[in-house]
Steps between C-alpha positions, in 0.01 A plus 500: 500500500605551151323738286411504092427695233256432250305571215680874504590519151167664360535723801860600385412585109182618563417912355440619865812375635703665200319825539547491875920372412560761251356743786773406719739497230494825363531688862822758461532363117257681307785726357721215386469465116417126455252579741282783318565274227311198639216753659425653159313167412479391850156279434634346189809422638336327780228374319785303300714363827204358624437315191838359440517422888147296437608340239787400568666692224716726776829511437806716738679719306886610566670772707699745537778543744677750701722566772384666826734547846341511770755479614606161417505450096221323353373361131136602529243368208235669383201388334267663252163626645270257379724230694531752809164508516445176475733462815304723668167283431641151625641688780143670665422143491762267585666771821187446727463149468934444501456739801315276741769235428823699623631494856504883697847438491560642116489898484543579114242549277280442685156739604591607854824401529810658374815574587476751775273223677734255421765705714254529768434143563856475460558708804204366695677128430811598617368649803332184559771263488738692653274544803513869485871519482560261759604232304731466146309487197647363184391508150516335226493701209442315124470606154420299175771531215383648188154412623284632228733391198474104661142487552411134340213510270406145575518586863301796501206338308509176678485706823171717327364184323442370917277805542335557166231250394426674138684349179441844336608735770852249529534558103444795535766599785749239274535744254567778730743336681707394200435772301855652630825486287624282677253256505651277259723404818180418701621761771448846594208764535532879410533754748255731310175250531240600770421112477885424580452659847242284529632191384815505734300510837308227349878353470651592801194372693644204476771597693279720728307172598829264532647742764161570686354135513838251435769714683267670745676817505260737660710817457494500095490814283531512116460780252588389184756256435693690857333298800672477867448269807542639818596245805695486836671187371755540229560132428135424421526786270810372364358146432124681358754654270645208379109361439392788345764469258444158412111587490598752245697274273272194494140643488551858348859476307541822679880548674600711803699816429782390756646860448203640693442199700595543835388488872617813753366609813242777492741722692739480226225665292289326256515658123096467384337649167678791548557606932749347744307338778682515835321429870354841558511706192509469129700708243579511130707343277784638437486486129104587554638810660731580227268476234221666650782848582586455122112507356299685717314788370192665559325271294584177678536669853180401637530119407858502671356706804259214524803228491655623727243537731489130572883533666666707695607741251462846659874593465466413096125679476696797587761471249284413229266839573850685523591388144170573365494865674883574383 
């Protein structure tokens, strides 16, 4: 049964739910300039949000962009702290409800989920429909071209306008959702938003619940806009293919990346957020491997320690200690 939302726009503006936002905000950015900045008069500052946001008076401000590899290149877009925190405040109430509405099947930002789960259930699939080895498991492996960049505004708020019952708290979201640079096209979010992560699991639930309920594919992972389907039948997956794509066009205006669409056998490995999944073990990535060698340092060596203690990556644990050591 279909849930709503309602009445949540008081909850979203009100003083408590700022203080408790800006809270969450500030964690590992109290040192950042525009930060102290906004702190200094942290009541006023506040004090005024919540008036404009009442009022109706709230307006987005710009942002400011930059390029980050990591390692693929992307435009990220930052807002100013008032607006971040703003984010943050229609996000602590919007996730949990959002939340309750997703499949198990998505993995990224989500509470609980993850990658490294995402791998997991990946293995525990392929295991499954392979019969423990006994039988040939293919995969078909999907990714969305230039997913964030052709996110439709309409879409997206026709999609939250289902769920959301409150005039004020769609407004409200409106503004946020076209207050990009790009929004003059009536596509695209920012990478930078909190709310953007939000908004595109909201988005690709869509496709979530089209693959689960319509195509009955029981063997469905997705993190991000990267989502496979794992069956011992490689026509039906070449023919769910086909319908995904054309689920894509019409009800999302979303297109397949066919460059990274394809459908292999899991003994051929499967390349997934960052391993190689074969039958009974699980590696790196080549390039993961080559640009872990080139940046690790005592700093970072815990946090790649921990990476690659989800594969079998003794032989490269080693080397990486070595390097440090040398």
């Amino acid at each position: 049964m279909k849930i709503f939302l309602h009445n949540c726009f008081s909850d979203i503006v009100s003083i408590d739910n700022l203080l408790e936002a800006w809270k969450e905000f500030e964690k590992g950015k109290k040192k950042k300039p525009d930060v102290q900045e906004f702190s200094l008069k942290l009541m006023d500052n506040i004090l005024s949000l919540h008036r404009d946001l009442s009022q109706g008076s709230y307006r987005h401000g710009g942002y400011k962009s930059f390029i980050i590899h990591d390692p693929k290149q992307r435009q990220i877009h930052k807002a100013c702290v008032r607006d971040r925190l703003l984010h943050h405040a229609v996000y602590r109430k919007l996730y949990p409800f959002f939340n309750r509405t997703f499949t198990s099947d998505s993995f990224s930002s989500r509470k609980g989920k993850g990658a490294h789960r995402a791998i997991v259930q990946c293995r525990r699939f392929a295991s499954k429909v392979s019969e423990n080895n006994m039988k040939t498991c293919w995969v078909l492996q999907c990714d969305i071209r230039k997913f964030f960049a052709s996110i439709d505004h309409e879409v997206l708020l026709s999609i939250l306008g289902a769920y959301i019952k409150d005039e004020q708290t769609m407004v409200l979201l409106e503004k946020i959702i076209r207050s990009h640079s790009s929004a003059t096209s009536g596509i695209g979010l920012p990478l930078g938003n909190l709310t953007s992560q939000l908004f595109v699991n909201v988005y690709l639930n869509e496709l979530d619940q089209f693959v689960k309920h319509r195509l009955k594919a029981k063997y469905y992972i997705r993190y991000a806009d990267d989502f496979l389907i794992l069956s011992q039948d490689k026509e039906w997956l070449e023919s769910t293919c086909v319908e995904i794509g054309s689920f894509l066009g019409e009800k999302l205006k979303l297109e397949l990346n066919l460059g990274k669409t394809s459908i292999k056998t899991l003994a051929s490995g499967i390349d997934f957020l960052g391993y190689v999944i074969f039958p009974h073990h699980i590696v790196l990535r080549t390039k993961t491997k080559r640009r872990m060698m080139a940046k690790v340092s005592e700093n970072n060596l815990s946090s790649y320690l921990g990476i690659l203690g989800h594969c079998n990556g003794y032989g490269l644990e080693i080397r990486i200690k070595n390097l440090i050591e040398s």
